[in-house]
C-alpha atoms as one frame of an Amber mdcrd trajectory, in Angstrom:
protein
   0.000   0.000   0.000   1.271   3.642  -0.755   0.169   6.469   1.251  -1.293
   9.481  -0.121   1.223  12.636  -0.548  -1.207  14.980   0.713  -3.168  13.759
   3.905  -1.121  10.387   4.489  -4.117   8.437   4.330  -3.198   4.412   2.677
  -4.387   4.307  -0.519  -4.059   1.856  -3.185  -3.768   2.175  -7.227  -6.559
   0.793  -9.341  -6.656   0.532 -13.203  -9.702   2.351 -14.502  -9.564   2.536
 -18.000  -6.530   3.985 -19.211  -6.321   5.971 -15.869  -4.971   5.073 -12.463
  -7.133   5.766  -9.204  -6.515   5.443  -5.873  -8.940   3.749  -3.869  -9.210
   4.041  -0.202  -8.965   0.627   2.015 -13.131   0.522   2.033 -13.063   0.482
  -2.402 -13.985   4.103  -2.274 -12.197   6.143  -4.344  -9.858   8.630  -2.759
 -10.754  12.037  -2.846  -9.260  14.537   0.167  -9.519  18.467   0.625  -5.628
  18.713   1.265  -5.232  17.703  -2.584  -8.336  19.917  -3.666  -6.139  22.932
  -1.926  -3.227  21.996  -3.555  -4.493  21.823  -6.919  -6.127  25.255  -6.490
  -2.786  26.707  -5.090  -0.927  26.203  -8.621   0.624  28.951  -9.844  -1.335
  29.707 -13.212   0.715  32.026 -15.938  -1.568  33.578 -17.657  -0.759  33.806
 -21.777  -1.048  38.009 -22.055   1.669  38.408 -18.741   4.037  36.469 -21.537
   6.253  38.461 -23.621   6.044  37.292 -27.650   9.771  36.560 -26.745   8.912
  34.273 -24.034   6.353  32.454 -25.849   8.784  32.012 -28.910  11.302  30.397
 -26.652   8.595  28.128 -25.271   7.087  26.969 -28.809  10.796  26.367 -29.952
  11.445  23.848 -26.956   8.097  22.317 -27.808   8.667  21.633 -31.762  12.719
  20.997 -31.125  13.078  17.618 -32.124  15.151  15.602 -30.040
């Protein structure tokens, strides 16, 4: 069993679909405010606060083939 990163609760990994879900020791699926917060904490850039500089350096590392 792994433990979740955010509250520390055990959870285990389940294959749903193509995605992987942690489920609680009960079945439930693990869902817990401390992530929620997280999530919501992200710093979000917001495209106008980019300068056309910027985002030409950023579309070049994306199309750069390796």
């Amino acid at each position: 069993m792994s433990k979740c990163r955010y509250c520390n609760k055990e959870i285990t990994w389940m294959k749903e679909g193509r995605k992987n879900v942690p489920v609680e020791g009960d079945g439930t699926v693990h869902t817990c405010q401390e992530r929620k917060d997280a999530i919501k904490s992200f710093k979000k850039i917001e495209p106008t606060t980019l300068s056309p500089e910027e985002i030409a350096k950023y579309e070049q590392a994306i199309n750069k083939k390796k």
